[in-house]
C-alpha positions in Angstrom: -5.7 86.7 103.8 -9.4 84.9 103.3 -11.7 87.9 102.4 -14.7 88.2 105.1 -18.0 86.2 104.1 -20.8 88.6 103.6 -23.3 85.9 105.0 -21.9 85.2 108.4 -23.6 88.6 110.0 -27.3 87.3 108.8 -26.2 84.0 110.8 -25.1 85.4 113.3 -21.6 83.4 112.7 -18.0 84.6 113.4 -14.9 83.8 112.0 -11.4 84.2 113.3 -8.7 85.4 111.0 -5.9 82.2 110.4 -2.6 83.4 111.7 0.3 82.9 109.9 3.4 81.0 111.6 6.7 82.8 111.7 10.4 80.6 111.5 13.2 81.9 112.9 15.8 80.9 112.0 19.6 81.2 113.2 22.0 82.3 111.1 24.3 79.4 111.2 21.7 77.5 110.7 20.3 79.0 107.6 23.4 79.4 106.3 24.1 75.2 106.7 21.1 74.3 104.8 21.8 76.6 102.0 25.3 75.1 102.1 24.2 71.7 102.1 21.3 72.1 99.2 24.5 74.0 97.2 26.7 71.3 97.4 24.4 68.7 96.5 23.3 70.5 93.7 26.9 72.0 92.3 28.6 69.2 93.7 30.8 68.6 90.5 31.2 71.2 88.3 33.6 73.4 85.8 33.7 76.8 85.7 35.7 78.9 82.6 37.1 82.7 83.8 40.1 84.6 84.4 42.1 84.9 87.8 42.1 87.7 89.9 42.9 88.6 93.1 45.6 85.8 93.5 46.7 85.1 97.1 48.6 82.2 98.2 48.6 81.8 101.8 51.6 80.8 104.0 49.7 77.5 104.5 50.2 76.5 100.9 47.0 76.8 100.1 45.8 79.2 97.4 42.9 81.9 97.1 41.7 83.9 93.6 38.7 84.9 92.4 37.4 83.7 88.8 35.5 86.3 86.7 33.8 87.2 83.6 33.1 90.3 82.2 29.6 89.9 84.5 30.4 88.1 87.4 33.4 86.8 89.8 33.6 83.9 92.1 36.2 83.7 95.0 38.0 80.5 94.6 40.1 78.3 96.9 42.6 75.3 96.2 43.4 73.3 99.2 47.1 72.6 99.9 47.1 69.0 98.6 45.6 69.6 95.5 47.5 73.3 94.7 50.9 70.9 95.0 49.3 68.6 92.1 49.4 71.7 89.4 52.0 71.7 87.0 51.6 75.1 86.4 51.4 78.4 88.5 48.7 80.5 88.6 48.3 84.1 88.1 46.2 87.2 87.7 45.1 87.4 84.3 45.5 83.4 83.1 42.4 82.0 81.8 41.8 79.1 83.3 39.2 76.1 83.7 38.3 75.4 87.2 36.1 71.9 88.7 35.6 71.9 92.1 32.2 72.0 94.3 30.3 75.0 94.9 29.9 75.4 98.6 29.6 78.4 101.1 32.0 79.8 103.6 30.0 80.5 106.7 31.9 82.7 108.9 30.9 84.9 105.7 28.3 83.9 104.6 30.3 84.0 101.1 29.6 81.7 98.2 32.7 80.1 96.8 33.9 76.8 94.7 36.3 74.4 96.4 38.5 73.5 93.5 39.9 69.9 93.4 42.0 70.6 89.9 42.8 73.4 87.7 44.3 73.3 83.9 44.9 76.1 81.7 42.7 77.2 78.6 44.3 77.1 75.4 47.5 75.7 76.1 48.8 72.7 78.6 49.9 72.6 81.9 53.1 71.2 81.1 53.5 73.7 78.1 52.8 76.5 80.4 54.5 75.6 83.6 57.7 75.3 80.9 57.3 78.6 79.2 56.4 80.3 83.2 59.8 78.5 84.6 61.8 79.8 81.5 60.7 83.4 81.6 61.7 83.3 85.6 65.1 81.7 85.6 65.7 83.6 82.2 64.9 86.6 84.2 67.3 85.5 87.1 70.3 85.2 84.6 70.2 81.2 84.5 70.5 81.3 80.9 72.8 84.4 80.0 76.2 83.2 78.2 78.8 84.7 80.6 77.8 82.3 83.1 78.5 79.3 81.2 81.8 77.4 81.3 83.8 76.0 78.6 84.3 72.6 78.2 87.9 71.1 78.7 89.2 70.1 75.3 91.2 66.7 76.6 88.8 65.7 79.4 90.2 62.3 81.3 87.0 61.3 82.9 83.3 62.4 82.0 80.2 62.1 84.1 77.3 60.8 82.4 73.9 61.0 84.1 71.4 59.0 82.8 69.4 55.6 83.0 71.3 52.8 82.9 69.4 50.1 80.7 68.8 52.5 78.2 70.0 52.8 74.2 71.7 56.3 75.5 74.2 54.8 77.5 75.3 52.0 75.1 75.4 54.6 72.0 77.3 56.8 73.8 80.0 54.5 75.0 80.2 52.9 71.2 81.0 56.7 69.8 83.4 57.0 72.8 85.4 54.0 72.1 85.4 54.5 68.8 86.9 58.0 68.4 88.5 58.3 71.5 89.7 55.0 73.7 91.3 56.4 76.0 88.4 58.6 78.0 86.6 57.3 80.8 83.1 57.1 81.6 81.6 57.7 84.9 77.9 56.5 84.5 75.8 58.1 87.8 72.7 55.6 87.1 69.3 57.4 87.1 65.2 57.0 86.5 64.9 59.8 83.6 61.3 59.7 84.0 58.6 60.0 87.0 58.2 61.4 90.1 61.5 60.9 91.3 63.2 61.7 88.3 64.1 65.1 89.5 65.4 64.5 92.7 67.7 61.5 91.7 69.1 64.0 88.6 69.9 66.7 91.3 71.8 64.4 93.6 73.4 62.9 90.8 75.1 66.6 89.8 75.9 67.2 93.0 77.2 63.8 93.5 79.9 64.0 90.4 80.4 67.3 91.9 82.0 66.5 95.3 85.6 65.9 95.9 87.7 62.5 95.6 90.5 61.4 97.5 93.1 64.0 95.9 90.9 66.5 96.4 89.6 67.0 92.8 86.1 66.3 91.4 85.6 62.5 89.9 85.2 64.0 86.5 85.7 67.1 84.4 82.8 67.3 83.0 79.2 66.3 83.1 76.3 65.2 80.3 72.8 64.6 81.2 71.5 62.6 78.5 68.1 61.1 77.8 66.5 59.7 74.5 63.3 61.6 72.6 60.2 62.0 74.4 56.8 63.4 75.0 56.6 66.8 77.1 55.3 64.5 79.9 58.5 62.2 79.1 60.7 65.0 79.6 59.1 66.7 82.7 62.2 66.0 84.9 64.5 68.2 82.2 61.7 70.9 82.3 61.6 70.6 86.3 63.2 74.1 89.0 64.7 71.4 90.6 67.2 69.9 87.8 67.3 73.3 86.8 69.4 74.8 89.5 71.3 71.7 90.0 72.7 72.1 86.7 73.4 75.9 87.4 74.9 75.1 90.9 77.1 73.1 89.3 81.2 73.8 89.6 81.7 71.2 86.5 80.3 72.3 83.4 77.2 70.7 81.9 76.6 69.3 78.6 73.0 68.3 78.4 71.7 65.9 75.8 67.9 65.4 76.0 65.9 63.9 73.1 65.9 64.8 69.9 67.4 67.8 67.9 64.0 69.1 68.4 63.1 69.0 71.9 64.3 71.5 73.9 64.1 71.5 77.6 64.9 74.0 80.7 68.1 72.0 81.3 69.4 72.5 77.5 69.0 76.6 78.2 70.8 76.0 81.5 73.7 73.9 80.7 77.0 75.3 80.0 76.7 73.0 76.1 73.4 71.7 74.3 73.8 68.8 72.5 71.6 67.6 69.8 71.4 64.1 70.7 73.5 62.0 73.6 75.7 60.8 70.3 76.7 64.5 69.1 77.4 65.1 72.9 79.8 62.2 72.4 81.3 63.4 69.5 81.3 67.1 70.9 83.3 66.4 74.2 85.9 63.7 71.9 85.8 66.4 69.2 89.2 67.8 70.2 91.1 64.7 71.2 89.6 63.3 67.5 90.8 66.0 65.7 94.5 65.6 66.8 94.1 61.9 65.9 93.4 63.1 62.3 96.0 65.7 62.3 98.6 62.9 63.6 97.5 60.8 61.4 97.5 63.1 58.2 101.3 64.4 59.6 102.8 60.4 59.6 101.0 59.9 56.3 103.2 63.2 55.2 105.8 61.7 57.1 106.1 58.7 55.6 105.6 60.5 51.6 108.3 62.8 52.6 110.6 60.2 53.8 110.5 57.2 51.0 111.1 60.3 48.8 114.5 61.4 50.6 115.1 58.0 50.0 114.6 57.3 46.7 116.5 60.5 46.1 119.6 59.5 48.1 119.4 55.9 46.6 120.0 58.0 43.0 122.2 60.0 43.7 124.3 56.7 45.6 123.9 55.1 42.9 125.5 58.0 40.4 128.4 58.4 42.9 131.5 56.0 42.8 131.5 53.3 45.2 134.8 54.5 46.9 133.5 57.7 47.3 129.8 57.2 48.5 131.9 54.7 51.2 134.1 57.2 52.6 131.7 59.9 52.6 129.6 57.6 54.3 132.3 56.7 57.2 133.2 60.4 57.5 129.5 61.2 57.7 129.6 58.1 60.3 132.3 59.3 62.1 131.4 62.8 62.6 128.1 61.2 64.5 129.9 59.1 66.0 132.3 62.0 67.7 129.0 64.2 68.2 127.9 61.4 70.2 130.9 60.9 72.6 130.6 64.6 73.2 127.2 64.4 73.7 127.4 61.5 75.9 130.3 63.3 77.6 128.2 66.3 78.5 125.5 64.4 79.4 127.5 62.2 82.1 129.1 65.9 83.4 125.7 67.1 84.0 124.5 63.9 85.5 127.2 64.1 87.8 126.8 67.8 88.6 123.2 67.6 89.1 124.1 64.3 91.4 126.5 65.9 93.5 124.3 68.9 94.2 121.6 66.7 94.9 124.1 64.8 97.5 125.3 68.4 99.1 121.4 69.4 99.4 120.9 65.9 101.0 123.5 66.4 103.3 123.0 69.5 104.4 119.4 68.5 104.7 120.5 65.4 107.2 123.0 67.8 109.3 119.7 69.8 109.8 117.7 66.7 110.5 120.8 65.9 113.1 120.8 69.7 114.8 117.3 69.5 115.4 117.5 65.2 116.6 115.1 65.1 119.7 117.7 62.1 120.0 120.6 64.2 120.7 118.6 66.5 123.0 117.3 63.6 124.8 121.2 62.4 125.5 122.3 66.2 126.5 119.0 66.1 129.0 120.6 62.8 130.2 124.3 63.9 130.2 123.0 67.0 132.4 120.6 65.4 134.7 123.4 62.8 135.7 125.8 65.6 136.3 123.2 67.0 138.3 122.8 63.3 140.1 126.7 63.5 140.7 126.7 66.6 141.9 123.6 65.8 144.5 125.5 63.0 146.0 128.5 64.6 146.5 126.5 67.4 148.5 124.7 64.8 150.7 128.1 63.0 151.6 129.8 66.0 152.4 126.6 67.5 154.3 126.4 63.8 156.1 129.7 64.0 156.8 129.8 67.7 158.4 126.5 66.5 160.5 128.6 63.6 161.4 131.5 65.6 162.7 129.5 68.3 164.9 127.1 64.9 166.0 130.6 63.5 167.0 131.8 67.3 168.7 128.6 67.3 170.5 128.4 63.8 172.1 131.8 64.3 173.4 130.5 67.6 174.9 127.6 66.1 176.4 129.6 63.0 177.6 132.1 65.4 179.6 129.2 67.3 181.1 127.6 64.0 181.5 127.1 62.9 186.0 128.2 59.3 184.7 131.5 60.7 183.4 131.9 62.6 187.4 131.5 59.2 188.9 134.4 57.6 186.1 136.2 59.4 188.4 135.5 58.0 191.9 132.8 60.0 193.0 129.1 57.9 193.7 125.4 59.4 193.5 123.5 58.8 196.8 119.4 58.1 196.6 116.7 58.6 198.9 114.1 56.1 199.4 112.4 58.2 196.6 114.8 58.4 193.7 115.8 61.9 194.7 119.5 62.9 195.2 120.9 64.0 198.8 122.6 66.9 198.8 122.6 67.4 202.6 122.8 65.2 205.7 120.5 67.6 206.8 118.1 65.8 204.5 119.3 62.3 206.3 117.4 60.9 209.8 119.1 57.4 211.1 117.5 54.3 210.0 116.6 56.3 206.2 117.0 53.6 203.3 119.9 54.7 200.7 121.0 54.1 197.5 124.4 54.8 196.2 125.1 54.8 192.6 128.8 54.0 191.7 130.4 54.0 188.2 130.2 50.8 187.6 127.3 49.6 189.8 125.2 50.4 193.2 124.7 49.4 196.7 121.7 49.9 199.2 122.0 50.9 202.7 120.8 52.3 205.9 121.4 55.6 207.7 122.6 54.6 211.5 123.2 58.1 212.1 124.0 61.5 210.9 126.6 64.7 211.3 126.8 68.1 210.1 130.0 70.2 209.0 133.0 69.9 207.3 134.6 66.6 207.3 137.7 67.4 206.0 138.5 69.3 208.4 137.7 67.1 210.8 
């Protein structure tokens, strides 16, 4: 306030005190400009602390609060951006957070809108891959009794991997090399990028399924990939690939990198490999190893035999001719009769087994025969035309017994019949009116008549009429 002036009484001058305007403001209102002057202010910036508080919401987006040992800031990370991390976040992580600082106002509650989020001290990759090991270690992904052995004499192997790659060619060269006879199922796939997981998991899954004999393609499965950085192997490192390889019913060799690099596939598989080339030399290891031993057993075989013949050729050649000849034609004739018997047995067999096979044939036809749907089809026929037979021979006799009382009948009716009276000379007389005169009582002279003979009628006229008997008369 302006203190009073001590000369305005002696002039006789007054002053009014200024009043002071008062703002009111609304809340939502206040609360926008503060928001607004925060953001442009803080509208870009990091912030260093440790999580607390961690909520993700069934939205997908996530809510902590970053503190210090002074202060704490509640935190959100839209959706969209929480689906860019690489790692998960949790209570206690120290972290480095950019986002803008804004304010929530339905709270009134400062907070920082993160756009991104990377951990302090170590990388996202390296600590997304240590977080996804401890859980599916935890879950029993990586314990030995779940992993399956490898087949020692596989026919067909699955190899997922890219196709243009060294991987494939190296591996097919080891293959050929130490075991020809494998074949090579090649499930073509980026091993690198965004898509890299979701192409390896369908791959699996794919070599997986059935075939037309309902057996998998292959026996086994190797996911292969040359050396790389920890960016260059994020597919291998990825939940995705790792519970395709676990899902798997084929066991999985996996072969990523160098003997060095080790990935979340390599503690999942059923086999690790060094390299994709020892993975070739791993699954051809057995088959390889019986080449060798074959091949060390002919060598033997061959020592053992040139010496059984040098030895025979000395002693030959210290025997007398005559005698070394008919030791040799006994020896060949005692083969010789070994061999008709054998031959002999062999042919009784073959004909035993043949004529057993020829009584379980026919008894199998005679079967075949007793349940024919050709012979019940001709017993149906055989019966129904009895049946036929049978159904005609009722009619004609039932025709013929209607036949015979038709016939007893008609001559019934005939003989009660009025035509069959006047076969015998008696005549039907007819009034004017159709009726029949019984009476001459019915008669007056001049009365048109009709009489009706057997074999014809006449007309006529009634001249006059009489009453009573005229037999008698």
């Amino acid at each position: 306030m302006i203190p009073p002036d001590p000369l305005a009484p002696q002039l006789d001058f007054t002053f009014d005190e200024p009043r002071t305007v008062r703002r009111i403001w609304p809340v939502r209102e206040l609360v926008g400009q503060v928001r607004e002057l925060v953001e442009q202010k803080y509208g870009d910036v990091w912030v260093e602390g440790e999580i607390s508080n961690f909520r993700p919401a069934p939205s997908g987006h996530i809510y902590f609060t970053l503190k210090d040992a002074d202060a704490q800031l509640p935190i959100v990370l839209f959706r969209r951006q929480a689906m860019l991390l690489r790692f998960r976040p949790e209570d206690g992580l120290h972290v480095l957070v950019r986002g803008r600082v804004s304010v929530y106002e339905q709270r009134g509650q400062m907070q920082l809108v993160a756009e991104t989020m990377e951990p302090v001290g170590a990388g996202s990759l390296q600590l997304a891959f240590e977080q996804l090991k401890e859980r599916l270690k935890a879950e029993g992904l990586f314990d030995a009794d779940r992993k399956k052995p490898l087949p020692a004499f596989p026919r067909t192997v699955g190899i997922v991997t890219s196709p243009t790659g060294a991987v494939i060619r190296d591996f097919l060269n080891i293959v050929a090399r130490r075991h020809s006879g494998l074949n090579v199922l090649l499930a073509p796939v980026s091993v690198q990028g965004d898509q890299a997981a979701a192409e390896i998991e369908s791959a699996i899954a794919h070599l997986n399924e059935s075939g037309p004999n309902s057996s998998c393609l292959v026996d086994l499965i190797v996911l292969a990939r040359g050396g790389g950085s920890l960016e260059d192997l994020a597919a291998f490192n990825s939940e995705r690939v790792a519970r395709g390889i676990a899902s798997s019913r084929l066991p999985v060799v996996s072969a990523i990198g160098h003997e060095t690099d080790f990935t979340i596939a390599d503690f999942v598989a059923d086999l690790r490999a060094p390299t994709p080339s020892a993975a070739a030399e791993l699954i051809t290891e057995a088959q390889h190893r019986i080449a060798e031993y074959l091949a060390t057993l002919d060598h033997r075989l061959t020592r053992a035999a040139r010496f059984q013949l040098l030895q025979a050729r000395q002693h030959l050649s210290r025997l007398p001719v005559g005698r070394a000849e008919a030791r040799m034609a006994t020896l060949l004739h005692r083969k010789a009769q070994r061999l008709d018997d054998l031959t002999a047995r062999l042919e009784s067999a073959f004909a035993s087994a043949l004529r057993r096979r020829q009584e379980l044939v026919a008894a199998r036809a005679a079967a075949v025969l007793r349940h024919d749907p050709r012979q019940a089809l001709a017993a149906a026929r055989s019966r129904l035309q009895d049946l036929h037979n049978h159904l005609h021979r009722g009619i004609d006799h039932l025709l013929h017994a209607n036949a015979a009382a038709l016939s007893s009948l008609d001559a019934r009716l005939h003989s009660l019949s009025p035509l069959a009276v006047l076969d015998r000379g008696y005549a039907l007389v007819l009034n004017a009116n159709g009726g029949v005169v019984r009476s001459a009582a019915q008669l007056n002279p001049g009365d048109p008549l009709t009489t009706r003979l057997a074999d014809g009628a006449f007309t006529s006229r009634v001249e006059t009429t009489s009453t009573g008997n005229i037999a008698s008369k």
